[in-house]
LUMTORMI-205192 format. One line per 10 residues: number of its first residue (from 1); for each residue x, y, z of N, C-alpha, C. Coordinates in steps of 0.05 Angstrom, whole numbers, plus 5000, padded with zeros to 4 digits. Layout:
N
NUM	X/Y/Z/X/Y/Z/X/Y/Z  ...
***
This chain:
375
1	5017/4976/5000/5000/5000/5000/5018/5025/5000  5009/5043/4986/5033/5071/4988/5026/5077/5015  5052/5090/5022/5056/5100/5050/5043/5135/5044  5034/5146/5029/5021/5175/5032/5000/5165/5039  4975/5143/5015/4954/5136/5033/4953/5133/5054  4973/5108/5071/4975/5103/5094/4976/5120/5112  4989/5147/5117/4991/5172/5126/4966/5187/5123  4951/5187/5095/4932/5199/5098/4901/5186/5115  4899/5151/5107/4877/5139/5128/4888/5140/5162  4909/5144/5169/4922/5143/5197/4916/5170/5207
11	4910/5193/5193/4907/5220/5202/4874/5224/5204  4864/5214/5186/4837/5211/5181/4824/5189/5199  4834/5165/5207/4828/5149/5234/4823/5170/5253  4849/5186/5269/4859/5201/5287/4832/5215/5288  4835/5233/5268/4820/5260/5266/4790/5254/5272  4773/5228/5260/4753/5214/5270/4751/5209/5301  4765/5187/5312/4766/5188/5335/4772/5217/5354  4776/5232/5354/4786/5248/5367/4755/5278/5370  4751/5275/5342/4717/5284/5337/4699/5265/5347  4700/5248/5349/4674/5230/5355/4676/5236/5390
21	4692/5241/5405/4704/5242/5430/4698/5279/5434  4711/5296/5420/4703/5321/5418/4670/5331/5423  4662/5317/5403/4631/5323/5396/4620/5310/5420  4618/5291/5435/4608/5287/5466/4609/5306/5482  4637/5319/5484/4640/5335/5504/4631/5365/5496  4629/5369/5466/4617/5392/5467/4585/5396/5475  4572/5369/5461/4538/5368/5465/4541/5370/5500  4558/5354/5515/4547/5348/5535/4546/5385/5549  4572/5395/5541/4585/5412/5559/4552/5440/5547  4536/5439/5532/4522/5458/5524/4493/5449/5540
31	4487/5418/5542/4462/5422/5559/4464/5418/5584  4491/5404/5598/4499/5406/5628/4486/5434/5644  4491/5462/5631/4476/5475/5641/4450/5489/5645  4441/5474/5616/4407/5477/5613/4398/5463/5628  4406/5434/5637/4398/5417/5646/4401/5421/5676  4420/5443/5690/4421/5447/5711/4406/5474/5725  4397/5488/5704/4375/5518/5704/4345/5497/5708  4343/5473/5696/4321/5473/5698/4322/5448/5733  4339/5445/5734/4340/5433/5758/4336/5447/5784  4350/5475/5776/4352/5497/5804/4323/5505/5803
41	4306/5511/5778/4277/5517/5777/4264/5490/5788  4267/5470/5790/4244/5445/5790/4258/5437/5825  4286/5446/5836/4286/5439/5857/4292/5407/5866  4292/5394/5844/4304/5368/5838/4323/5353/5837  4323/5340/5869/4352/5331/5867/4357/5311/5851  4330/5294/5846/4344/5266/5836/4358/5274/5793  4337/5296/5790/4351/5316/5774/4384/5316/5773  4397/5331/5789/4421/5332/5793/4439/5314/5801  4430/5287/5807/4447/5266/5806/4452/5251/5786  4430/5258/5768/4431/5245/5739/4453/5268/5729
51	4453/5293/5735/4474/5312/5720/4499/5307/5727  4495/5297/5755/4533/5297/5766/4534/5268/5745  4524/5252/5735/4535/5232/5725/4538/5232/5700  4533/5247/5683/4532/5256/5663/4560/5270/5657  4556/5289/5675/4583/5314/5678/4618/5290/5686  4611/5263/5701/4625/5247/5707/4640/5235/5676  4614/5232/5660/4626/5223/5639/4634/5239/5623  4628/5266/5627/4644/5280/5600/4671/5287/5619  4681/5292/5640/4709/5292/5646/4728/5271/5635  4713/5239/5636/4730/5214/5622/4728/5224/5605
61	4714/5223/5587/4716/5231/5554/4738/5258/5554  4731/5273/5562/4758/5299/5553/4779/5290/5558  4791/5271/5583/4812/5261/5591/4825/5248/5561  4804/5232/5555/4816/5207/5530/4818/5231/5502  4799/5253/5499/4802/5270/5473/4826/5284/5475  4841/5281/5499/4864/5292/5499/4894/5281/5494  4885/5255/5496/4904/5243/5492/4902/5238/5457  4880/5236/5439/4885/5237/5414/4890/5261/5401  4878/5280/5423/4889/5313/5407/4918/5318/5402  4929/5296/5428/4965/5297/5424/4967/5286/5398
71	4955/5258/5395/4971/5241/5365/4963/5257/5345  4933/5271/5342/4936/5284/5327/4949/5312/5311  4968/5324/5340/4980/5341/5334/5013/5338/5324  5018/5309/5334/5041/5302/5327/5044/5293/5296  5020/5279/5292/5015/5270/5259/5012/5287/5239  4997/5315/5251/5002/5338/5223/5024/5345/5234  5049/5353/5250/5069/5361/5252/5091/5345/5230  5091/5318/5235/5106/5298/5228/5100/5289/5202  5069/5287/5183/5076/5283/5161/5063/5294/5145  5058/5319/5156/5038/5332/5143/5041/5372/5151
81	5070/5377/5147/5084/5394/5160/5067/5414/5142  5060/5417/5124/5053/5443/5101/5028/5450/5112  5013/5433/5121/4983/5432/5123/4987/5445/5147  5005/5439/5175/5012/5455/5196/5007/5477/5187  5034/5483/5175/5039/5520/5166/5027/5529/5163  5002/5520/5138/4980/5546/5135/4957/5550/5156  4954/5513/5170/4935/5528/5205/4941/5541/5210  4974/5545/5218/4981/5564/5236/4988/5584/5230  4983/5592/5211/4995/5612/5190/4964/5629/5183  4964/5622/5160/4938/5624/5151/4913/5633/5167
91	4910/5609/5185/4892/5610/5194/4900/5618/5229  4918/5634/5236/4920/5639/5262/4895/5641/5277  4889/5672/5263/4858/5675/5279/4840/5662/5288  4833/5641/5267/4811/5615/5278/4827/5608/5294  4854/5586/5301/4864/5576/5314/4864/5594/5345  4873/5611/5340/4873/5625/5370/4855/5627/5385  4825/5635/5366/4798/5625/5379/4798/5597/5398  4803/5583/5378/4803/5547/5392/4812/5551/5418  4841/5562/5419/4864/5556/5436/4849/5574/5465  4841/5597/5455/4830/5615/5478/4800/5598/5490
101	4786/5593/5475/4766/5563/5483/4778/5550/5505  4797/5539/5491/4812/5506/5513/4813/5520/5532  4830/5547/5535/4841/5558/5561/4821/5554/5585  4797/5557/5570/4770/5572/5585/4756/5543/5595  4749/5540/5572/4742/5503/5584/4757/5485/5604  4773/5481/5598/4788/5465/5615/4792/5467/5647  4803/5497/5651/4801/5491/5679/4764/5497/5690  4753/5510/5678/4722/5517/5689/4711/5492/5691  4716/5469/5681/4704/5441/5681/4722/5436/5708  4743/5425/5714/4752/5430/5736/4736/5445/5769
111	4736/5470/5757/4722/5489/5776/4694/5487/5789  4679/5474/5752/4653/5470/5763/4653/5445/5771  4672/5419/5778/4658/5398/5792/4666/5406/5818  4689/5421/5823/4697/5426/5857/4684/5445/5859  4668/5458/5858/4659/5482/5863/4625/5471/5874  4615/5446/5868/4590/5436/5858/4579/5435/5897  4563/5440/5903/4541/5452/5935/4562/5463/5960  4596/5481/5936/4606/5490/5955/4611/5528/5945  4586/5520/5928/4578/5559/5920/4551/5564/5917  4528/5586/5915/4508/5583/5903/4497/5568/5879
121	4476/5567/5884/4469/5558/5857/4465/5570/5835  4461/5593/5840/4469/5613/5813/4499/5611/5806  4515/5624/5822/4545/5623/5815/4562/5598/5806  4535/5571/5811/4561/5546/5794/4549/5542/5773  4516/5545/5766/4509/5557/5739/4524/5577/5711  4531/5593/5722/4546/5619/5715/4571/5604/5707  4580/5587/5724/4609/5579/5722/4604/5551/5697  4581/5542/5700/4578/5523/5678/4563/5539/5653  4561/5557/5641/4554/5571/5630/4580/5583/5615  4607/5590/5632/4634/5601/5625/4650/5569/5614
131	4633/5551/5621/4643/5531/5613/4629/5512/5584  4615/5519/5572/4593/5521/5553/4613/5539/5537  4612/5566/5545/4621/5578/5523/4650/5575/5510  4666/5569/5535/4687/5565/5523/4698/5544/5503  4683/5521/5510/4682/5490/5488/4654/5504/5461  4653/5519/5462/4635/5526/5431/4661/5539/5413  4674/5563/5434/4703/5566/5419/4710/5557/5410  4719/5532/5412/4729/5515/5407/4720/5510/5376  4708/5486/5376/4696/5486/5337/4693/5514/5327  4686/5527/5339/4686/5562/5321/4698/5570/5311
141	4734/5562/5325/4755/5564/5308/4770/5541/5290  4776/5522/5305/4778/5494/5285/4760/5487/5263  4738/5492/5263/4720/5494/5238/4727/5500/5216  4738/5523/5215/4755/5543/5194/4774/5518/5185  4787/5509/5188/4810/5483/5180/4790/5474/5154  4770/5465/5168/4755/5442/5142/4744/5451/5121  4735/5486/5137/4721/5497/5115/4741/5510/5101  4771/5512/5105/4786/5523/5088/4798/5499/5071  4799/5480/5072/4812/5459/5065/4787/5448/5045  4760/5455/5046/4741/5446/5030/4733/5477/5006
151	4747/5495/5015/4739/5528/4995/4760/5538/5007  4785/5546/4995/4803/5560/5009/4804/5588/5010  4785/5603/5014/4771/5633/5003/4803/5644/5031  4806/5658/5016/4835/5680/5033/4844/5672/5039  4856/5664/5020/4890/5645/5022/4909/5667/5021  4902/5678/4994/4922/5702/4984/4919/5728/4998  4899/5727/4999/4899/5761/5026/4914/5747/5043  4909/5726/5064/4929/5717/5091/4957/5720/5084  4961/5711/5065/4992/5709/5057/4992/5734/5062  4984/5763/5049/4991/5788/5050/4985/5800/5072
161	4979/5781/5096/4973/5797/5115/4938/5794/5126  4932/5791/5115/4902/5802/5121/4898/5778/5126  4893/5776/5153/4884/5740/5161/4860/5740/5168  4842/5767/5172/4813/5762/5175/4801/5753/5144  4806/5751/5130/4799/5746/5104/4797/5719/5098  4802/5704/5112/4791/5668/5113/4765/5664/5130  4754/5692/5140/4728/5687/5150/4706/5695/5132  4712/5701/5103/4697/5698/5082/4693/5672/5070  4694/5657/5083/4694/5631/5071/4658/5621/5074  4654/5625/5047/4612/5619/5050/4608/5586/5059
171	4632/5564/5069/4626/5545/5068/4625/5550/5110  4640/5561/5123/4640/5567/5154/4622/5566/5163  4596/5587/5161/4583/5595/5181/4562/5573/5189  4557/5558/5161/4537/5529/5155/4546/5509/5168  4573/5500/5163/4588/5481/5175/4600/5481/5206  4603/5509/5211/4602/5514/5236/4577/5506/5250  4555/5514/5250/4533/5511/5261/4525/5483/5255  4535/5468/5241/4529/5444/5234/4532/5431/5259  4570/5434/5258/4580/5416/5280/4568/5424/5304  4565/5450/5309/4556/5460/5331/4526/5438/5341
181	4509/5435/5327/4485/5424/5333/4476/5400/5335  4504/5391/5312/4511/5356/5307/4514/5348/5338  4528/5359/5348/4546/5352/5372/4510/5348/5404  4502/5365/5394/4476/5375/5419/4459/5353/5404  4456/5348/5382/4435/5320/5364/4445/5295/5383  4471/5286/5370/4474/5263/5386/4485/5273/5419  4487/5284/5431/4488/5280/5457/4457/5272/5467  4443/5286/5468/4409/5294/5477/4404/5261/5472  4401/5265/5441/4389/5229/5422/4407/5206/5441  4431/5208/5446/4439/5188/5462/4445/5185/5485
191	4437/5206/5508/4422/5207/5533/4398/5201/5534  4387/5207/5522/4352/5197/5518/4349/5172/5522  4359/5164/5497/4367/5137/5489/4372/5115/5512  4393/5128/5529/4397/5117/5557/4377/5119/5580  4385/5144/5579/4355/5145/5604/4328/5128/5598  4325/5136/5569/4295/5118/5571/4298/5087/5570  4324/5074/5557/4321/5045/5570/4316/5046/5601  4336/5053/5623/4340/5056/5645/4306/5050/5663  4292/5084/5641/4269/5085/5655/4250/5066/5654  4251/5047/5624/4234/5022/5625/4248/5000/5624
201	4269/5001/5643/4268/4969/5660/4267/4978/5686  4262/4998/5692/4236/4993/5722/4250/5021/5735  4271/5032/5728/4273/5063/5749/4253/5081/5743  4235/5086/5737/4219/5105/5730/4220/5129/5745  4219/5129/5777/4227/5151/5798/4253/5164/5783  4272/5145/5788/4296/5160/5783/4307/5170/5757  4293/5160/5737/4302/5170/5712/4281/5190/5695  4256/5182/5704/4236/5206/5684/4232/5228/5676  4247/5239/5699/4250/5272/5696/4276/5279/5672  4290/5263/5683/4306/5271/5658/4305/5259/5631
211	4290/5248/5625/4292/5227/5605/4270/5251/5584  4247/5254/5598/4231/5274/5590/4235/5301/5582  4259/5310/5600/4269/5340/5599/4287/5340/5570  4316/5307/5560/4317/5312/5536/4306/5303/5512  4286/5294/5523/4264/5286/5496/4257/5324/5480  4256/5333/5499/4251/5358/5492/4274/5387/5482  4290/5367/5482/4321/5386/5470/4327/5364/5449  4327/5341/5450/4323/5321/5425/4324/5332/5409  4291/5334/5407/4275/5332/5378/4279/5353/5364  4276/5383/5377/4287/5405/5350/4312/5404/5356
221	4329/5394/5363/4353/5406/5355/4370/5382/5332  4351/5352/5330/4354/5343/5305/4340/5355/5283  4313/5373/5286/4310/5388/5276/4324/5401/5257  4332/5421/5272/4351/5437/5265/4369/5430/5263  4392/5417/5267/4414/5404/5252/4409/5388/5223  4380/5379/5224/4377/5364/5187/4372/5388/5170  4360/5409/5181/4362/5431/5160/4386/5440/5150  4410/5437/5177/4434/5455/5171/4450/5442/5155  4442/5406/5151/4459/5395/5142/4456/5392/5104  4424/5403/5105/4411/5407/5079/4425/5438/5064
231	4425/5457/5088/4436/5479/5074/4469/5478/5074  4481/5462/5086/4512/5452/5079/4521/5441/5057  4499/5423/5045/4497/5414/5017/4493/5434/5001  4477/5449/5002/4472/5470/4983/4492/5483/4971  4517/5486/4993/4540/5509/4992/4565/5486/4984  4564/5463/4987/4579/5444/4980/4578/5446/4952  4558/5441/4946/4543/5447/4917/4556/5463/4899  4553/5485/4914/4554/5515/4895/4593/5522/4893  4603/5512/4924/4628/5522/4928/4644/5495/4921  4641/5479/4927/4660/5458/4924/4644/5435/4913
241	4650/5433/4888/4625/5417/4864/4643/5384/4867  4671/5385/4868/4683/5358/4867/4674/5332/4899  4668/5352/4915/4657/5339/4942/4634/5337/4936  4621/5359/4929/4587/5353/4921/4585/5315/4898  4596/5325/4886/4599/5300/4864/4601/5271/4878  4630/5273/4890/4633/5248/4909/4617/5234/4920  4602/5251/4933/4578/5253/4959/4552/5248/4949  4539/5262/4923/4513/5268/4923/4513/5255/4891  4528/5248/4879/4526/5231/4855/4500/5238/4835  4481/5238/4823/4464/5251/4816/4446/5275/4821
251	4448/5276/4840/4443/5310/4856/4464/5324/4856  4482/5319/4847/4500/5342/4839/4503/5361/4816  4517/5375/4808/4527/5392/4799/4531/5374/4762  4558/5357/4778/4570/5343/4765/4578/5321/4773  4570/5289/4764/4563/5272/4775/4588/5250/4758  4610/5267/4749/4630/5246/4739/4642/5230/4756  4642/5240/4793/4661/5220/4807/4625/5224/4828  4628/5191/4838/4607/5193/4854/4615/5179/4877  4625/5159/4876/4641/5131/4894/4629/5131/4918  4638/5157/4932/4625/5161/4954/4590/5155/4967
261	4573/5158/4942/4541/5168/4937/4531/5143/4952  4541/5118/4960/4529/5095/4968/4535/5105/4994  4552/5109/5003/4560/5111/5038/4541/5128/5038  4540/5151/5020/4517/5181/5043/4486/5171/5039  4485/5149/5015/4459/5146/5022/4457/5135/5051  4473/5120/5056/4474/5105/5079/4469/5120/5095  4491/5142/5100/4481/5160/5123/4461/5176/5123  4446/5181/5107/4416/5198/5110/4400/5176/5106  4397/5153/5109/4382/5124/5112/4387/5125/5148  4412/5135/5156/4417/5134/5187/4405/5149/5200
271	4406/5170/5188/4390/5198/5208/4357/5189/5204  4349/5186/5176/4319/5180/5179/4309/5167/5199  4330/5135/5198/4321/5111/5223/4321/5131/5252  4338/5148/5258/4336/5154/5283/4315/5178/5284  4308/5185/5270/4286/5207/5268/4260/5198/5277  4253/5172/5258/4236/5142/5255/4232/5139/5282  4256/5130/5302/4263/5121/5319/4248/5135/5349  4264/5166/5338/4265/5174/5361/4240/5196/5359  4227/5198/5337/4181/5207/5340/4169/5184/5346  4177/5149/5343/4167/5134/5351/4162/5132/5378
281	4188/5138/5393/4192/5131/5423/4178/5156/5437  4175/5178/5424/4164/5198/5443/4138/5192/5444  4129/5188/5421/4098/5181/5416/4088/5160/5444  4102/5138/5433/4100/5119/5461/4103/5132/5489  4119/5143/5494/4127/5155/5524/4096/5172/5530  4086/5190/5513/4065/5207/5511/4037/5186/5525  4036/5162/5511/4020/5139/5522/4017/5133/5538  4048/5130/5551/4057/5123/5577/4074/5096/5569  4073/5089/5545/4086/5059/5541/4123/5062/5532  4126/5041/5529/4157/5052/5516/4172/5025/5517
291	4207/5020/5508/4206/4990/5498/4237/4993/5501  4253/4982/5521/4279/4998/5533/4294/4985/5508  4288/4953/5485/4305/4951/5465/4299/4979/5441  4295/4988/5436/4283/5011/5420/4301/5034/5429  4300/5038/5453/4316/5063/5467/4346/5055/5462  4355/5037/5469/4379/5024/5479/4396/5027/5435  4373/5023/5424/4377/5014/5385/4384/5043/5377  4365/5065/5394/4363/5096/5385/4390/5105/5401  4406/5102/5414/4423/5109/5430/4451/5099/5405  4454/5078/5405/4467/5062/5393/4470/5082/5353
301	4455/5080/5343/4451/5083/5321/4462/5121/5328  4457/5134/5346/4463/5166/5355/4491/5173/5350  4504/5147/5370/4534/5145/5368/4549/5140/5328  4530/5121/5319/4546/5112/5293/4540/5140/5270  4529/5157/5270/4518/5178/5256/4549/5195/5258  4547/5204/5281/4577/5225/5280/4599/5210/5264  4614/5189/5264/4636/5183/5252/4627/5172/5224  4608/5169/5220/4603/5155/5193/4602/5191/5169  4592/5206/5185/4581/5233/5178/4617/5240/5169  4634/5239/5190/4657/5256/5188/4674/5241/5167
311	4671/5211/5158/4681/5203/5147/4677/5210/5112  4652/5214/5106/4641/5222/5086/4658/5243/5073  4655/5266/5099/4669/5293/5097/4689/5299/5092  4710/5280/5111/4743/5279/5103/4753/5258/5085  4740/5239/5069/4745/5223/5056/4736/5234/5024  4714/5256/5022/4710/5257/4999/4730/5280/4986  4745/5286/5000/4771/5302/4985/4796/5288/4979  4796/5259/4983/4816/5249/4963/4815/5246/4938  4838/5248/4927/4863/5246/4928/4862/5274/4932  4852/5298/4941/4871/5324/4950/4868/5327/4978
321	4880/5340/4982/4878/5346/5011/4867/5378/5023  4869/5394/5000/4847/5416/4994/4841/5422/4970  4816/5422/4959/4801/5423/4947/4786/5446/4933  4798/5444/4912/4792/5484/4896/4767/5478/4865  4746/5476/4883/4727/5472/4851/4721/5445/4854  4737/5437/4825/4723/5419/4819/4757/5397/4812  4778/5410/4826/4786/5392/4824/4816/5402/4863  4838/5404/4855/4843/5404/4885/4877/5399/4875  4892/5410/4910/4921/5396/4905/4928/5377/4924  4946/5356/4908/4943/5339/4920/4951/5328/4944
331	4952/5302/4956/4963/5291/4978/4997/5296/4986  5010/5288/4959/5032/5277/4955/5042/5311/4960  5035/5334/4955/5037/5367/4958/5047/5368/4987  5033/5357/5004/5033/5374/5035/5050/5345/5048  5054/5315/5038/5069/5292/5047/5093/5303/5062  5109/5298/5078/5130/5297/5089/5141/5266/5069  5159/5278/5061/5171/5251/5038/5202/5240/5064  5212/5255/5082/5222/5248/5094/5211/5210/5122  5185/5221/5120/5171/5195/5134/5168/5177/5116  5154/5153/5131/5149/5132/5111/5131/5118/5124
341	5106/5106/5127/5084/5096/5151/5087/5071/5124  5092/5042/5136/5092/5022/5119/5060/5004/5138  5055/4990/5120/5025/4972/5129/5030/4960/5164  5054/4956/5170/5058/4943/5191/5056/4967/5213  5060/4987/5201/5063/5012/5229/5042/5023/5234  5025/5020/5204/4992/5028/5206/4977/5004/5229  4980/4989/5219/4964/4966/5239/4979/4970/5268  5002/4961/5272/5008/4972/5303/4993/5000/5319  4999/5028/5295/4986/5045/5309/4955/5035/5312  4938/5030/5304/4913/5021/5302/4897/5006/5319
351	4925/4989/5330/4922/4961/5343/4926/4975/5376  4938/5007/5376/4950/5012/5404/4928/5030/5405  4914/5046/5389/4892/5062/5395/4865/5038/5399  4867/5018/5398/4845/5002/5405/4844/5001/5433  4870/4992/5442/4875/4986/5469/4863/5012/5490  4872/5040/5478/4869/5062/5493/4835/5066/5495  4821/5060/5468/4795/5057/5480/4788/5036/5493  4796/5011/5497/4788/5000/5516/4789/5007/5543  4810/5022/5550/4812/5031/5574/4800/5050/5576  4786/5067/5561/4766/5091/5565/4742/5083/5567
361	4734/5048/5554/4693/5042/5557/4704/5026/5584  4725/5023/5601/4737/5009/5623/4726/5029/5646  4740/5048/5638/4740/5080/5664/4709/5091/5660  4696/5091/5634/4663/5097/5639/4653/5078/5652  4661/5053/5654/4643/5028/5662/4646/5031/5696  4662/5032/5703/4678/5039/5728/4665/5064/5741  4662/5082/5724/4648/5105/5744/4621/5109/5736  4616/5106/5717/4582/5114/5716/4570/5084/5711  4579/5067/5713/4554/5041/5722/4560/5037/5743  4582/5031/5752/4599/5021/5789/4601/5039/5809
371	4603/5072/5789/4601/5092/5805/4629/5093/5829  4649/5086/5815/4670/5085/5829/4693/5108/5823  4713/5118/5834/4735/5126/5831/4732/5157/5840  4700/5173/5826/4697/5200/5820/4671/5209/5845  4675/5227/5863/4657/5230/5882/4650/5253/5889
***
């Protein structure tokens, strides 16, 4: 197998995992505090023990997204040095956004679990609220990467200086808000998902309130994320016709390369089922009835949507690695020809990032079913 592919599915593994891990912690980190406004209004403790466990699991998860944020920063350093330069170049501004995000996130998540019935309850609100905003930073500026790498609109102003000029990019503000809502879709859809098995194999006390509260952040905000993902196509379409092609094969533009068009049916076959899924299960709950294999299928199916989605996205720009029209430059452009990733080093790395998730569905199993370690 050539070693650029190899480099390029090993970055694109990374970059998956590391989003699929990302996108948890941002959904979670945006309704942690809706979910805790309506707790301080309803007065609900059993409310807020479902939140401390929730909030339990997005600390594991950021723990483990951090450890792939390393490989992945080492992997565009190491073989993919050009593509560095212009992030950091190019695209400072977005990047600094991100970076000023992390600052903010990171320790306020910290803050707000030590801080949790040892401040008001307005003031650890507030503090989870400073902690919301700062993980939205975050994709607000890394966003810019994909959407410059998919329309490279102010390339040439940045070079001359003018680095606000990559925020003309008409593919951002869609794709931004995409991820933004992608992330709140499947968190909600796969808490639900959970809670309402939970609630019908017999907790009903302890789980209904919440199970109910995101049935109701659910549903429009898959809503609204299928629209955004409809008006993302549109601009895919119009701005970048060779991804449109890949992707949408007869609904495109230009339908000479399609390859891709079987996988996205797949994935808008995925979102319908959970749509299917998850108006079925409310309907039922509304009854009073409900069917914890159904919840447990809608949960499940929540999780496979984000990476199948990102794969589509970063896969339909091969062979380039940014993408100008209708055609792009290539892989072999931005390679570090000094490296060399042979089939055996791909599978090892592959074989050692398996291991690391096992020890991450290890440490969730451990504290939010056993309820151990985190108090």
């Amino acid at each position: 197998m050539n070693d650029i592919f190899n480099a390029f599915i090993l970055l694109g593994y990374v970059t998956i995992a590391h989003l699929f891990l990302v996108n948890l912690i941002l959904g979670i980190s945006i309704i942690i505090p809706l979910l805790e406004y309506i707790q301080i209004k309803k007065k609900d403790n059993t409310l807020k023990m479902n939140i401390r466990s929730i909030f339990k699991f997005m600390v594991i998860t950021d723990l483990f997204a951090g450890v792939w944020a390393t490989w992945l920063t080492v992997f565009l350093g190491g073989f993919w040095p050009l593509l560095t330069f212009y992030a950091t170049t190019v695209l400072f501004i977005p990047i600094t956004i991100s970076l000023i995000g992390i600052l903010i996130a990171l320790p306020s998540i910290g803050i707000y679990w030590y801080t949790w019935d040892k401040v008001s309850e307005k003031v650890h609100l507030i503090i989870g609220i400073i902690m919301a905003v700062g993980t939205i930073m975050v994709p607000v500026g890394f966003n810019m990467i994909f959407s410059f790498i998919n329309d490279p609109v102010g390339f040439s102003q940045a070079m001359n200086g003018d680095l606000l000029a990559v925020f003309g990019n008409p593919l951002y503000p869609e794709f931004t808000l995409h991820r933004i809502f992608g992330a709140i879709t499947m968190v909600s859809v796969f808490l639900f998902g959970i809670y309402g098995y939970l609630y019908h194999k017999g907790e009903r006390e302890r789980y209904g309130s919440i199970m109910y509260i995101l049935s109701y952040i659910a549903l429009p905000s898959l809503a609204f994320e299928s629209f955004l993902g409809f008006l993302y196509a549109m601009e895919l379409n119009k701005f970048s016709p060779y991804i449109a092609s890949r992707l949408f094969g007869p609904f495109s533009p230009s339908s000479s390369v399609s390859d891709l068009y079987p996988v996205f049916v797949f994935f808008i076959l995925l979102i319908s089922l959970i749509w299917m899924l998850l108006m079925y299960l409310i309907l039922l709950n509304c009854k009073g009835k409900g069917s914890a294999p159904f919840f447990i299928s809608l949960s499940i199916l929540s999780l496979l949507a984000i990476p199948v989605g990102e794969f589509i996205n970063d896969f339909s720009r091969y062979p380039y690695f940014i993408v100008t029209g209708e055609g792009g430059i290539n892989l072999s452009d931005f390679y570090n020809k000094i490296m060399y990733i042979s089939d055996a080093w791909l599978i090892a790395a592959i074989s050692v990032s398996l291991l690391v998730l096992a020890a991450y569905l290890w440490l969730v199993y451990q504290v939010n079913i056993k309820g151990k370690y985190i108090h």
